[in-house]
N, C-alpha and C positions, 0 to 999 in steps of 0.2 A: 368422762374422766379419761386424759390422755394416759398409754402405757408409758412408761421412762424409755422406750425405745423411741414413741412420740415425738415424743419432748423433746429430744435429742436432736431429730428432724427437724423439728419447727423451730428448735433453735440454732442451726445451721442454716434452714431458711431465713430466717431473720440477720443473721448475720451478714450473709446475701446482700442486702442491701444496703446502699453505699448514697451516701448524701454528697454531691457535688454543685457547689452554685446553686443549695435549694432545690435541687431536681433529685427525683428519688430515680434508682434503676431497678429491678426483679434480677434477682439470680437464676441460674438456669435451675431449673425443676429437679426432683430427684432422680436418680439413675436406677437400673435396677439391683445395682451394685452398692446404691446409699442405702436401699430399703434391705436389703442381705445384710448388711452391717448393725443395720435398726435391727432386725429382726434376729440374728445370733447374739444382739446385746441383750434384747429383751429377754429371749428365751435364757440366756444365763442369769438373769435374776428372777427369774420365775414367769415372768409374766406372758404365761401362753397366748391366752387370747392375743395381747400386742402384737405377738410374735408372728403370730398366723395370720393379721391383717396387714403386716408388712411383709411377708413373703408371699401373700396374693397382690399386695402393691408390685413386686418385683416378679410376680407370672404377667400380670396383664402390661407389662413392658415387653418383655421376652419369656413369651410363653414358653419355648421351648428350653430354658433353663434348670436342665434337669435337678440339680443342685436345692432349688431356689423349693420345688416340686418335695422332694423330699424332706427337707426340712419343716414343710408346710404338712405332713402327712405327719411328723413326728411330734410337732406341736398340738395338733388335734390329741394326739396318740395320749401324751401327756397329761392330757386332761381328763382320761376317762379312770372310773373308779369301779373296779375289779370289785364282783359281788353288789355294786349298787345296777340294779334292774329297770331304773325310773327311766321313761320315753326319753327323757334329753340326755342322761347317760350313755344311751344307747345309742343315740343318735350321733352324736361325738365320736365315739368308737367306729361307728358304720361309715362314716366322713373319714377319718383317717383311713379307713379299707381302703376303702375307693380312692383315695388321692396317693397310697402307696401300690395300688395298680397301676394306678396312671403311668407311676415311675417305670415299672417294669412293661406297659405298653409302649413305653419309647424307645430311647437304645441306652439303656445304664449298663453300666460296667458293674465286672462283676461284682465289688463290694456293694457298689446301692444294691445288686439284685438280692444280695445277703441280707441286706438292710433293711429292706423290703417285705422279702418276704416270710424273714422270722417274726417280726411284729404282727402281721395280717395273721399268721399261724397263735401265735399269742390271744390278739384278741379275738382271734375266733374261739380259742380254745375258751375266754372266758363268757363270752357268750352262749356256749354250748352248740356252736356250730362243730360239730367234730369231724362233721367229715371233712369239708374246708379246712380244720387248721390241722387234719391227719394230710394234706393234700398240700400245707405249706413248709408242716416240717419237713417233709421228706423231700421236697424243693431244693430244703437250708441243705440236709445231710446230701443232696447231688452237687451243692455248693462249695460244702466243707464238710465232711464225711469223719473231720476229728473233734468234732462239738459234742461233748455230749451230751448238755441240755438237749439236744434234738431229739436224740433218742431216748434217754428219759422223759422228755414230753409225751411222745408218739404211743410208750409205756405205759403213760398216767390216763392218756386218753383208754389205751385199751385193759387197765381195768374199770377205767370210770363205767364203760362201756357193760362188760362184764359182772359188774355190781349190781347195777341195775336190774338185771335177770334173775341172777341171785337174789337179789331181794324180793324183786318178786314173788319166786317160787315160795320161799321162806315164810311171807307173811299170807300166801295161799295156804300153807301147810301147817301154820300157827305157831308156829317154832319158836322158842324162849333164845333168847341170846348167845346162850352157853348150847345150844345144842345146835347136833348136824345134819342134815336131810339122810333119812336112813328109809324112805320109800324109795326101792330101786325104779321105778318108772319117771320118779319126778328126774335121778340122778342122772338116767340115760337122757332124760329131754334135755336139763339143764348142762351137760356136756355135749349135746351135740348141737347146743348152740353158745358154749363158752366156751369151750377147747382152742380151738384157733389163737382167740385174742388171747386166751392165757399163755400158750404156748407163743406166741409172736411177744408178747408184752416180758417174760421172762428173758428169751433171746436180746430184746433190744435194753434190757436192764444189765444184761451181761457184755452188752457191747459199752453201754455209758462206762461202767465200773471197771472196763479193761482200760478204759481214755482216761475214770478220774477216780479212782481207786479206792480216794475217801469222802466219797458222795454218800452222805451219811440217808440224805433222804432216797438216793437210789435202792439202799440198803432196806429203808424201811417200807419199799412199796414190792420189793422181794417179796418179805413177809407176807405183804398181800396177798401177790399173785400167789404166791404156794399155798396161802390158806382157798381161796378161792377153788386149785385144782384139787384142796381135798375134799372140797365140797361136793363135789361130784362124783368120788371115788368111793359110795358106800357098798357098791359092788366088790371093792378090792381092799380091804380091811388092811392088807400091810402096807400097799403105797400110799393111805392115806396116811395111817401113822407115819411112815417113812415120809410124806410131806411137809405134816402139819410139825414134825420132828424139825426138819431145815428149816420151814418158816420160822419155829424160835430161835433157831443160830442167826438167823436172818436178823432176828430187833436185838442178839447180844451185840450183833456187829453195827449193827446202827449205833445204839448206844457208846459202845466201845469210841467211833470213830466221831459220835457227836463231844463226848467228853474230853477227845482228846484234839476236835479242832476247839473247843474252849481253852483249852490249857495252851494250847498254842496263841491262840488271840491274846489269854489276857496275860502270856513272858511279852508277845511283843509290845503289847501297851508299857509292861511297867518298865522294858530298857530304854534306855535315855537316846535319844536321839543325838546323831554324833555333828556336830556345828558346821 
């Protein structure tokens, strides 16, 4: 089945040819330039696959087309399904890494290297490659240092990171849901190997919310991390309260700020657009 990007080509190809006295001519072949054209059409009507067989049509012209490279990496990019783990989901995903390296082993300017290498950060991050997409954000933030999804990613990584040990200990210790690890041995192990990323993952939550202030889900991984540093803190009975204390200011201002970008979405739906 042809893509409509295809289609598009081969009917430019056909048009190509011009009947004169009975003789047929060929038009000249496509350019890398015709398959770039095919291939941003395609991709705006969705059709990835097309898309990405016509901007490998427009590398093996001019390989060095960096343009042509990127688009090609973002096409793959688009086809992968975030939480789906099946070998050719992943496979997709690991094809677009490698083809938005490529870009940045060339010589891209600065926005492709933006372009680049938040996506590769991205889907590492949903692959659970974390050190790689801690090692792409922080790339984006040497690129644009005023993003603050970057630093809210680099956050999420470092509780996801953090949880994991925590939970651990937790279902080592048998612990019901509602309750805190209150064996001082387990709380000194599990802080001296969760402190850091809690204390780096709050920081870099405070830098997203200084950039975008009603970052409602910045708000609610606050909560996290504070609950997380009082987890550790059964040796210190007031900083824990004094934590797991901010943690709940932390989900009223989540809320607060989810509510009130609703309220704000749905005045702008219902005002009438002006002609």
């Amino acid at each position: 089945m042809h893509s409509l990007g295809s289609k598009l080509v081969l009917t430019a190809s056909l048009i190509g040819f011009t009947v004169t006295n009975h003789t047929v001519s060929l038009a000249q072949a496509p350019t890398a330039a015709d398959e770039m054209r095919a291939g941003a059409l395609a991709y705006k009507f969705s059709d990835y696959p097309g898309a990405v067989e016509h901007f490998k049509a427009a590398l093996d012209i001019n390989p060095d087309l960096t343009q042509a490279r990127l688009f090609l990496a973002t096409a793959y990019a688009q086809q992968y399904i975030a939480r789906d783990d099946s070998a050719a989901n992943v496979a997709v995903a690991e094809q677009a890494i490698e083809e938005f390296k490529k870009v940045l082993n060339g010589e891209p300017t600065e926005t492709e290297k933006y372009k680049s290498v938040v996506p590769i950060a991205s889907l590492s991050f949903n692959l659970k490659h974390f050190d790689e997409a801690r090692e792409y954000y922080g790339k984006a933030i040497e690129l644009n240092p005023t993003e603050a999804r970057n630093y809210f990613s680099i956050a999420v990584i470092d509780w996801t990171e953090a949880d994991k040990s925590r939970t651990k200990v937790r279902e080592e210790l048998g612990l019901t849901e509602s309750e805190l690890i209150s064996t001082p041995s387990a709380c000194i192990s599990l802080r001296a190997t969760n402190q850091q990323k809690v204390e780096d993952g709050i920081q870099r939550l405070q830098k997203a919310l200084a950039l975008q202030p009603d970052n409602d889900d910045a708000m609610g991984y606050m909560n996290l991390l504070y609950r997380q540093r009082a987890e550790y803190e059964c040796d210190d009975p007031e900083a824990r309260r004094a934590d797991l204390k901010t943690a709940d200011e932390w989900v009223d201002k989540a809320l607060t700020a989810k509510n009130a970008g609703a309220e704000k979405a749905a005045a702008e739906k219902a005002t009438p657009k002006q002609p």
